[in-house]
N, C-alpha and C positions, 0 to 999 in steps of 0.2 A: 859728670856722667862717665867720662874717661875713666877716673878714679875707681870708680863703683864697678866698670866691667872690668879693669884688670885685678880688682880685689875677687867679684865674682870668679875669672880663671883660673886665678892664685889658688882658690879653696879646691873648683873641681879637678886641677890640677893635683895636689892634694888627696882627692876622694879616689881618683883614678890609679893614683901611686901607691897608694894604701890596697886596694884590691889588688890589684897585678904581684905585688908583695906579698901579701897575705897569701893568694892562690898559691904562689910559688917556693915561698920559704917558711910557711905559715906566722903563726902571729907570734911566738917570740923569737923567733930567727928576723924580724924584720924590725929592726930597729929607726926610732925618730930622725936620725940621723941619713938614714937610706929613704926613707920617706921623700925628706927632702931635697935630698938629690936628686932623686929618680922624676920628682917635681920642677925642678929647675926654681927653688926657692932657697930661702937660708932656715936652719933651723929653728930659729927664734921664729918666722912667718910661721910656722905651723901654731905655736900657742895665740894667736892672734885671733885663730879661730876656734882652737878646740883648745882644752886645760891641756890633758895628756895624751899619755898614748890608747889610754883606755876608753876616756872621752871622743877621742878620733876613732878607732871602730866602733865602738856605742850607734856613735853619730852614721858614720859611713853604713851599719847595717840596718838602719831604721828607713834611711834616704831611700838605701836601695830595697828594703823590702818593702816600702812603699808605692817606688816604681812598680814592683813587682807585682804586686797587687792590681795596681791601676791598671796595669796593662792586664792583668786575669780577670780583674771584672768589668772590662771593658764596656761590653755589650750585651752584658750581662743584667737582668730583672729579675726580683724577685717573685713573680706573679707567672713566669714562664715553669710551663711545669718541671718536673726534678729530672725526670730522664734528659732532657732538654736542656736545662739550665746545666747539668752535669756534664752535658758532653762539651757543651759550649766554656766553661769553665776547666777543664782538663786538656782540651784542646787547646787553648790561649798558654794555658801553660806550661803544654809542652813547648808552643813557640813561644815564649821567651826563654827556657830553657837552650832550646837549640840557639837562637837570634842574638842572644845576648846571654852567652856564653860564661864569660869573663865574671861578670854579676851574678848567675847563677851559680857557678862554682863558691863566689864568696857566701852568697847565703847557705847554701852546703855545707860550707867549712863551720858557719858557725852555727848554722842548726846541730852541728851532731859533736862541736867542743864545747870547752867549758870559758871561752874565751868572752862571750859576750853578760855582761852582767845580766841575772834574773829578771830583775825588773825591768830590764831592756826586751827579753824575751819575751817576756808576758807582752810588754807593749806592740812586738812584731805579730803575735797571735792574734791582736784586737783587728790587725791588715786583714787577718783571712774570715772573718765574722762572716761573710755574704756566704763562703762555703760550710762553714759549722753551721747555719742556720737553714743552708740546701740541706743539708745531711739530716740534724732535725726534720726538717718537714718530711724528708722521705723514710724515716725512721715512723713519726705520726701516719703518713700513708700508708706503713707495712712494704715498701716496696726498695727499701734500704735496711741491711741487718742492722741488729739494735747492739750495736759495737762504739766502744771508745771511740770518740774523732781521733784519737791517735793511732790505735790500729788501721780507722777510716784513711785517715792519711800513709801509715807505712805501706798500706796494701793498693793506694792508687796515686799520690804525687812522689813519694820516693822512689819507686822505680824510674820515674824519670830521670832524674839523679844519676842511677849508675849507666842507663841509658845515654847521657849525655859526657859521661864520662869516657865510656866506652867508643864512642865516636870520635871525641875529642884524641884519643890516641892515636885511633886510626885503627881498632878493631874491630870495628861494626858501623857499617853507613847506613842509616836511619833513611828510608824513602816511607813514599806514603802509605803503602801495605803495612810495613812496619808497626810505622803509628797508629794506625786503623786498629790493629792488631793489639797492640798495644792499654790502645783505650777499649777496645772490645775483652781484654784480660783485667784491664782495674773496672771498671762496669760488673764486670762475672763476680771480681772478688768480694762485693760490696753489696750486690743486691738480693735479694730475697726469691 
């Protein structure tokens, strides 16, 4: 059992040095080598878990935009109506965005490079299915415009993005007005 949690550590140890890296030097400035330092592993530990280095953030963005998910559709139902379900779902994820910072930033970096393979992407879209299928239904309603979910999405989760970026500097401090605000401007931008 020993065994297993410091194999367990070893990896999110790993998952952890891989983000913080990536955020900060992006993804080819970070090399396998700095991984595992920043790990406190040896380099060979890292293929024990993932083939490459391509395999290691593949892996690292699916984990965490699964977290990411989990945590946006929390408490979240399908049967709750759309205005409803929408704020409740936009609101979660602005807090993780703010909460969990560090992960958010990475999904950023690789929603908008070319860093994570295709088919990895596709598979991080299938996380946000609760929210394509809110926007469907409010689009069959009439009470959501009948837009791309990718527009749907630039014009109400990506703002949060520079939002958090922004903070993150230390040029804009988000309180609750803000947010309110915020989610009351992607609402406006999106409904009918």
């Amino acid at each position: 059992m020993a065994k297993l949690q410091k194999s367990i550590e070893k990896r999110n140890a790993l998952v952890k040095a891989t983000i913080s890296l990536v955020n900060n030097n992006g993804f080819h400035a970070t090399p396998m080598s700095k991984i595992a330092k920043m790990a406190n592993v040896s380099p060979a530990t890292i293929y024990l878990y993932f083939d490459n280095k391509q395999d290691l953030v593949n892996k690292v963005y699916i984990e965490v935009k699964s977290a990411f998910t989990a945590y946006a559709f929390k408490n979240y139902s399908s049967d709750i109506p759309v205005i409803a379900g929408f704020e409740l779902i936009w609101k979660r994820i602005a807090d993780f965005k703010l909460k969990e910072m560090e992960e958010a930033m990475f999904l950023a970096q690789c929603d908008n490079t070319p860093m994570i393979d295709e088919a990895i992407r596709q598979e991080g879209l299938v996380h946000l299915q609760p929210l394509l299928d809110l926007w469907e239904r409010g689009q069959n309603e009439g009470i959501i415009k009948p837009l791309s979910p990718y527009l749907l999405y630039a014009y109400t989760v990506n703002p949060l993005s520079f939002l958090m970026l922004m903070q993150q500097r230390g040029a804009f401090q988000l309180n609750n007005r803000h947010l309110e605000e915020a989610y009351q401007a992607a609402w406006d931008s999106i409904s009918i």
